[in-house]
N, C-alpha and C positions, 0 to 999 in steps of 0.2 A: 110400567117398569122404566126407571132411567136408564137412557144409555150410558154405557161407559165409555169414556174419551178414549181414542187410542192412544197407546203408548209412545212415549215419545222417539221418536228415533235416536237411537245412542250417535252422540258428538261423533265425528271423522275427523281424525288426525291431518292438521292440513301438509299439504307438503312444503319443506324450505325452500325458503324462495332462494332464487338464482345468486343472488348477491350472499346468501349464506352458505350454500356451499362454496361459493368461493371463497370467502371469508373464514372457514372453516379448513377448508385444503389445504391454502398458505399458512393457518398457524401449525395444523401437524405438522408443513413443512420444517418452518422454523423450532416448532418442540421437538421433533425428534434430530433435526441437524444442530440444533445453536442453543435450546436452552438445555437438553437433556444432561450434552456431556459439560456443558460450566457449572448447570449442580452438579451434578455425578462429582467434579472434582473439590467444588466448595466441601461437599461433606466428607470428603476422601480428608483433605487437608485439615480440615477442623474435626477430626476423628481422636477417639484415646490413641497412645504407644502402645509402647508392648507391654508396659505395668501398668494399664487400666488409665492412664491420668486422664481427667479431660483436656482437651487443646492439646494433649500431649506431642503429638507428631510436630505441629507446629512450633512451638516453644522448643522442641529439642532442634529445628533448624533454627530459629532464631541464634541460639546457644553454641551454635556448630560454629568452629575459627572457619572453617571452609564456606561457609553460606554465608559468616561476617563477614571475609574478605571479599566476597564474588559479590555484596551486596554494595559494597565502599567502595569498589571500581565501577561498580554499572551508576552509581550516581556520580560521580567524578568524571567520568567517561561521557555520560549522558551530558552534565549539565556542560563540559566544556566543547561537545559539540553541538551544542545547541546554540553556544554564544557565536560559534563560525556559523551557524544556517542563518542567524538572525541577522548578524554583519552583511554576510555575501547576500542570501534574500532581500533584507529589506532597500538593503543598495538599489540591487538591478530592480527591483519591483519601483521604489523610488523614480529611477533613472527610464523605465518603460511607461511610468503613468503618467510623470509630470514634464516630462521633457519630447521635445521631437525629433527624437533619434530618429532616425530610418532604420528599416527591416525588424520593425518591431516584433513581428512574424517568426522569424530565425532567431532572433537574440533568444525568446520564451522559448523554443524548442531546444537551442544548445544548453540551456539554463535545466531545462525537464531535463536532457538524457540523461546524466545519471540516475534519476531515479527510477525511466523509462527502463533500462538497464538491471537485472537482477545486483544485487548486494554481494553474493558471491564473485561475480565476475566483473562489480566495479572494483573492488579489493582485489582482484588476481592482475586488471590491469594496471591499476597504481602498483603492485608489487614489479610490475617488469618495467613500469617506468622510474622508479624511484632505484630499484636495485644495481646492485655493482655490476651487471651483464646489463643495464636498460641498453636495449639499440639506438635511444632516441638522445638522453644524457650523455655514455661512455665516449661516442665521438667528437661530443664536443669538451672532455675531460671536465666533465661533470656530475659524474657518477661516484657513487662510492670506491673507495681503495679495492681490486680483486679479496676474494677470501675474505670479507667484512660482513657483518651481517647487516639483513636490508634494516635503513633506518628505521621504517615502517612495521619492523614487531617490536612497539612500544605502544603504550598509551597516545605518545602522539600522533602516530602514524593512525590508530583506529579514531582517535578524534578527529584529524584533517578527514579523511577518508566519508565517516558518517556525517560528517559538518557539513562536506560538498552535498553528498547523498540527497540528504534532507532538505537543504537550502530552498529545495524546489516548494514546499511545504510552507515556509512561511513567504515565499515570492507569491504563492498563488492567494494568499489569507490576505498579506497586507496590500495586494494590486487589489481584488477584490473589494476591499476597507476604502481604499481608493478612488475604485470607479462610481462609488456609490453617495462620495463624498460630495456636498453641493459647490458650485462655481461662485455663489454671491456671494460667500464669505473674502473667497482670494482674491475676488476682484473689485471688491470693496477695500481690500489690504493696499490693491495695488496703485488704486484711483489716490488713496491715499498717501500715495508715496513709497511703499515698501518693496524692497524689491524680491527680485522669487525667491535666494535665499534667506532674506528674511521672513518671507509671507510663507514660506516652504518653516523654517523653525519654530516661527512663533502661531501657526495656524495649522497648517495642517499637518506634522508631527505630531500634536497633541490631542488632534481628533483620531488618527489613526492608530494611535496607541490600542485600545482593544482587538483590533484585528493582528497587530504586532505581536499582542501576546498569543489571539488563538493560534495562528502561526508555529510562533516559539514553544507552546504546548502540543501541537503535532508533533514538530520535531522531536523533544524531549521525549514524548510516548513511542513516537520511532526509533529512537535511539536504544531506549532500554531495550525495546523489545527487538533490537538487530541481530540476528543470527551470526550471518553471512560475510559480516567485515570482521566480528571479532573470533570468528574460529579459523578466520585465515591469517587474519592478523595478530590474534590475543594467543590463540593456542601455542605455536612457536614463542612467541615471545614470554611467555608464563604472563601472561595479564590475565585471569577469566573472569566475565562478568557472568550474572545468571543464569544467560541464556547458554552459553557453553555448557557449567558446572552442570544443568540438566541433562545436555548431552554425554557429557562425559559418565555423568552417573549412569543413565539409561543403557549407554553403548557398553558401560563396561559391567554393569549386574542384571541388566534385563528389566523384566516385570515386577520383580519381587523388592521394588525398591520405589513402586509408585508412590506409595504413601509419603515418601520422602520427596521424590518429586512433585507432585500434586505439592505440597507446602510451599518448596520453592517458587513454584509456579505463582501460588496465588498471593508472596511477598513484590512479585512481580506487577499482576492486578493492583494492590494496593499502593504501589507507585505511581503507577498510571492513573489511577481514579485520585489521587492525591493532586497530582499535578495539574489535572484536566479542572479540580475543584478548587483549588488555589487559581488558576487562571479567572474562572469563573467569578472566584470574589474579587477578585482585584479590581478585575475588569466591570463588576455592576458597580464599582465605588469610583471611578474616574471617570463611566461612561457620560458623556456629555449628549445633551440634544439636543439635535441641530435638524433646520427643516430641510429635507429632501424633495420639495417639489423643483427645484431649479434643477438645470441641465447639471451634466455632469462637465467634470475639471476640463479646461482647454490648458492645451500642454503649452508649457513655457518656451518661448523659441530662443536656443543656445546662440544662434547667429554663429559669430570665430570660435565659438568653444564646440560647436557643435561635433565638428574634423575630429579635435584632441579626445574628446569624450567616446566617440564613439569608438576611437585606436585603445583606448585606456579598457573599456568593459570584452570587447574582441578579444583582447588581449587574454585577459583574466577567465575569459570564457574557452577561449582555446585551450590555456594551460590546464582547466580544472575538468572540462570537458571531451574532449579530441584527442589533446596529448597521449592520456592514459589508453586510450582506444586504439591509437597511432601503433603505442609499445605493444598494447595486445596483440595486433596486426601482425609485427614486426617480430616479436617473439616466435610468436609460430609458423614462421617462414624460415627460419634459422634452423640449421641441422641438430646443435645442440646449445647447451647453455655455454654463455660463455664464447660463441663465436659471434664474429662483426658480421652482417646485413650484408650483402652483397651481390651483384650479378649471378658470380659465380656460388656463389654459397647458398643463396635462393632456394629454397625444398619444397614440394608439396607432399614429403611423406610423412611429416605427424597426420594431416586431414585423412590423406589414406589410413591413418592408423584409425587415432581417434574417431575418427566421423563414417569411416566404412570398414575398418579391417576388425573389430572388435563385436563378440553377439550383443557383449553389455551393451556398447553405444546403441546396437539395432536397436536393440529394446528399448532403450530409452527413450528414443525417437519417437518410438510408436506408442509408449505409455503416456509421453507428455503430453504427446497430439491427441490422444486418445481422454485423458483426466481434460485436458485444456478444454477439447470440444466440446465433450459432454457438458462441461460445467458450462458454460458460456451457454447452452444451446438451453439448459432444464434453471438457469438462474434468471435468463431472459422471460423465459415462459410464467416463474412466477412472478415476476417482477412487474410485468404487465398491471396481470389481478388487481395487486399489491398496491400498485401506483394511482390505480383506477380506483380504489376503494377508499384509498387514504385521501388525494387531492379531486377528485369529482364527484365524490358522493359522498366526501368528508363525513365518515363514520369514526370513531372515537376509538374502537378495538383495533382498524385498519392503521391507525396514526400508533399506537401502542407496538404492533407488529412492525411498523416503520423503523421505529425507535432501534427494534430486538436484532432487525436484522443489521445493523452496522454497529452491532456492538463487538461480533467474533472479527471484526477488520479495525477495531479500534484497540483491541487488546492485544499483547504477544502475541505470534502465531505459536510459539513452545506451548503456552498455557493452553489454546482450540488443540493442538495433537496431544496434549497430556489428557483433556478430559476426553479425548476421541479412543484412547487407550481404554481409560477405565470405562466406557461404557461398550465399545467392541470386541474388549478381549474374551469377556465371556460368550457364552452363546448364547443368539439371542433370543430375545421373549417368543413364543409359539412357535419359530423357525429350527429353532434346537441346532443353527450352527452359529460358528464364530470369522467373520470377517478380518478377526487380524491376521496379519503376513499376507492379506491380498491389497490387489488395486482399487479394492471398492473400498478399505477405509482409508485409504488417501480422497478418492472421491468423496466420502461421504465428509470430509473435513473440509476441502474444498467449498463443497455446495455451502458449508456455513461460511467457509473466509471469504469468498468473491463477492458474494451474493447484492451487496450495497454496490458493486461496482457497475453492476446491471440496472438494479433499481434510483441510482440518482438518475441516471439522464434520459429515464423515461419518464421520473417525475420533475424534472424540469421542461420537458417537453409536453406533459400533459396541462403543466400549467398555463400554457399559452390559449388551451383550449375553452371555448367560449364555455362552460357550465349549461347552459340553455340548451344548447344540443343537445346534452342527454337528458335531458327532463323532458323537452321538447317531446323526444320517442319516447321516454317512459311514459307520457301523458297519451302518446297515442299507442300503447300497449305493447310496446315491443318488452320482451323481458329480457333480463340482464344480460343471460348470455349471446341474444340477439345486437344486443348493444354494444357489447365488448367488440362482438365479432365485424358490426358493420361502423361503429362511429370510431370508435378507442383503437383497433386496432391497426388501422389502416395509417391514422397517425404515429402512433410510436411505434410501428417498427422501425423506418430510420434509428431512432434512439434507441430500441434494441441492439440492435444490429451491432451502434455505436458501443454499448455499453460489454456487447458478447466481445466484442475485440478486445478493450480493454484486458475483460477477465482472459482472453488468451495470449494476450503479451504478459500478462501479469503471472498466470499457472505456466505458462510454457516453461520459463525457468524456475520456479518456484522451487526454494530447499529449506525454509525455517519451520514450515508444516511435514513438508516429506523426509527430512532428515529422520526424524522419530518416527515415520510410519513405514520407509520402507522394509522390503526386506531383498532375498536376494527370488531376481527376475520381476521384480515390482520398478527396477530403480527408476529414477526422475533423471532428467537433463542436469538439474542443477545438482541433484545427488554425484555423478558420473564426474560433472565436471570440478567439482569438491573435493573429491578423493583423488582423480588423478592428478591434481595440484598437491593434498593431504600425503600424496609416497610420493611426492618427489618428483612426476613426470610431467615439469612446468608445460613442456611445449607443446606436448599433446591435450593438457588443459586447455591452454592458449588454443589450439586450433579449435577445439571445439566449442571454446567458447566464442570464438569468434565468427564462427557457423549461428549460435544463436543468436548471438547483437544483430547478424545480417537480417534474420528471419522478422526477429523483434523490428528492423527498421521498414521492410518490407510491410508488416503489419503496422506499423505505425503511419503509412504511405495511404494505405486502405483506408485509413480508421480519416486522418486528412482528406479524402477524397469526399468520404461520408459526411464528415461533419461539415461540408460548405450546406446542406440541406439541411442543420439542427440548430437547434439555439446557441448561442457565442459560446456559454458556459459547458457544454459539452465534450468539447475538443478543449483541453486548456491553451493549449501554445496558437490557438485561431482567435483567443479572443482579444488578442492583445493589442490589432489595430484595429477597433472600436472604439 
């Protein structure tokens, strides 16, 4: 009798390997924080009306004089402060790459504070410098007439205001375009006779132009998408740009008017991805290439102009950066509006008010520190993975997820809290509850707006790392998560750490996302200090806002102390004497 073979043993499911649960963790992350709620709102917005049309909702705000008008200020608004960021940026980035000032160091940091500085409360302090009570003008009868209104609820005033804001945005793109730029072209110019500003016009102006524009297209996408200058500035003054008009719709109908919003929102999106695409073509038809193996640019030495140069940007930098800070200071040390600065007149009762006498302020305090750390602390952690999967084991899905997660910090923050509505208002899937009117959907908005804040400076740090290493131990068996834990991570936490600051200077004040999510006992720092500007109670804003700048600079002390241990690019304002 033939024997029969035995049967074969049924296949075993292998298990995923270590790099795939990772790789799988971080996209639920980002599909349930970042991609869910921008669909959730694309279909909300491209939905029928109320009589069946398609596209309906959208087409009917097209249609709307209120969404025409709020549409024809936020590009008028935008694009004329974008012509101030470009001016003032590309100047001082000019004047810190190609020249040899001194304290190149400080120039780049007073140049950032504004934007280090929430939005809200760089508009609160230009309103107490600029207005008929500024403590800083009025003495020297440079202020507005009494009983005037601040110049500053006009379009110009939110132009200047977001023009300084952003400046930092194309300072950082065109020094960047800069440093990257080779030596042998200028000093081929120079041998030849040309001098630097010639060799500065006709050579490296025109290389630099692409980074000019990415620059210029930050700005511009910052600009539409600014909360915080135009509802302190626009709302008084009747200017509204989009991002207002959503607020105002929301504050004043609630939920039952998403559809409306969601639309608005994503006429928003499509200025933004307009702009960013327009830059993009410009910029592949003029790009020029040039070899990058030579050293980078040696700065031009001013010799006698050096002195004048340096009094001329000081200058310009105190008024645009300090000053306003100065008034904020000085405002909330005054008893009320309208009185002069003085020994005697000196008060520390708004901070008692604002910053301890108030349950709101408490809570705020502890909501922000609370959103702030958490987010800093769970965006670091996936950032790692994330960086590690994309730039050392360059996987193709890992660079995809790269992409995803700086896209909720590249768009409005209105539009990430419009789709964090429509997908938390209901209750959620298997859970059967609903997180709106709590803390957790401001967090959960968060975890998508920071997220890139964490994850660039761990993937610029991880790029310094030899690749061999990890194959090296993956060749002698360690698995991924052995890997992460003993090679990956010992290096980027520094740039964690780095990147966790960021996002808590940046959520501590944060009000373009939490405007629309709070509710009452939820509120935000930046919310608190919104509204008591929003009734009237300048000084007590002023004090608490000036509690925050402290905090903010304190944190930014930290985050300097950090970045002497991280790559130049990390810390912006460190990398400027390189």
């Amino acid at each position: 009798m033939p024997t029969r073979a035995p049967a074969a043993a049924p296949p075993r499911l292998r298990a995923p390997s270590g790099e795939t649960i990772l790789l799988v963790g971080v996209a639920v992350y980002l599909g349930v924080f970042t991609l869910w709620p921008l669909g959730r709102l694309l279909l909300e917005a491209l939905g029928p009306n109320a009589a069946g049309e398609p596209l309906g909702i959208l087409r009917d705000q097209w249609q709307s004089r209120s969404t025409s008008r709020a549409l024809w200020n936020t590009l008028e608004a935008g694009t004329l402060a974008t012509l101030v960021s470009v001016v003032l940026g590309a100047t001082m980035a000019f004047v810190v790459a190609l020249t040899d000032v001194r304290a190149k160091t400080a120039l780049t940091f007073a140049l950032l504070l504004p934007l280090l500085v929430p939005s809200q409360i760089t508009a609160l302090a230009w309103i107490e410098l600029i207005g008929p009570s500024s403590p800083i003008l009025r003495p020297l009868g440079l202020a507005s007439p009494p009983g005037t209104t601040n110049p500053l609820y006009s379009l110009g005033g939110i132009v200047l205001v977001m023009g300084v804001e952003h400046a930092a945005l194309v300072f950082l793109a065109v020094r960047a375009g800069l440093r990257a730029m080779p030596r042998d072209l200028v000093e081929a110019a120079r041998i030849s006779g040309a001098r630097p500003l010639v060799a500065t016009l006709r050579i490296v102006l025109p290389l630099s132009l692409p980074a000019l524009l990415a620059g210029a297209a930050l700005a511009f996408v910052s600009a539409i998408g600014n909360f915080g200058v135009p509802a302190l500035l626009g709302i008084p003054g009747r200017y509204t740009m989009l991002t207002t008009l959503i607020y105002q719709r929301l504050n004043g109908f609630g939920p039952s008017v998403l559809g409306e919003v969601a639309a608005i929102a994503l006429i928003l999106v499509l200025i933004a991805v307009a702009g960013l695409a327009l830059r993009a073509i410009v910029a592949a038809r003029m790009d020029a290439k040039v070899e990058r193996a030579s050293a980078m640019l040696r700065p031009f030495p001013l010799g006698r102009a050096r002195l004048p140069l340096e009094t001329g940007v000081w200058v310009v930098l105190v008024f645009v950066s300090f000053l306003p800070l100065c008034a904020l200071l000085a405002a909330s040390l005054t008893p009320a509006v309208g009185v002069r600065l003085s020994p005697e007149t000196l008060t520390l009762d708004h901070y008692r008010f604002a910053v301890l006498g108030q349950d709101m302020t408490r809570r705020a305090f502890a909501n922000s520190f609370l959103l702030a750390g958490a987010t800093a602390v769970v965006a670091g952690l996936v950032a790692v993975p994330l960086a590690y999967l994309a730039v050392m084991r360059r996987m193709r899905a890992a660079r995809v997820l790269d992409l995803v997660a700086d896209t909720p910090y590249a768009i409005p923050g209105t539009v990430l809290a419009i789709g964090a509505i429509l997908v938390f208002l209901p209750p959620l899937p298997i859970l059967g509850v609903s997180v709106y009117n709590s803390l957790w959907i401001i967090l959960f908005a968060y975890f998508a707006r920071f997220m890139t804040l964490a994850l660039r400076p761990v993937t610029a740090s991880l790029e310094t790392i030899e690749p061999a290493l990890d194959e090296a131990a993956r060749i002698a068996g360690a698995k991924a998560f052995r890997r992460l834990f003993a090679i990956v991570l010992p290096i980027a936490a520094p740039a964690a750490m780095a990147g966790g600051l960021l996002i808590f200077m940046t959520a501590f004040n944060e009000l373009t996302v939490s405007a629309l999510l709070w509710s009452s006992g939820t509120e935000t720092l930046g919310v608190v200090v919104f509204f008591l500007q929003y009734e009237g109670n300048s000084p007590a804003a002023a004090a608490l806002a000036t509690a925050t700048v402290v905090v903010t600079l304190l944190l930014a002390l930290v985050l300097d102390v950090v970045g002497r241990r991280l790559p130049g690019d990390v810390v912006p304002w460190r990398d400027a004497a390189g």
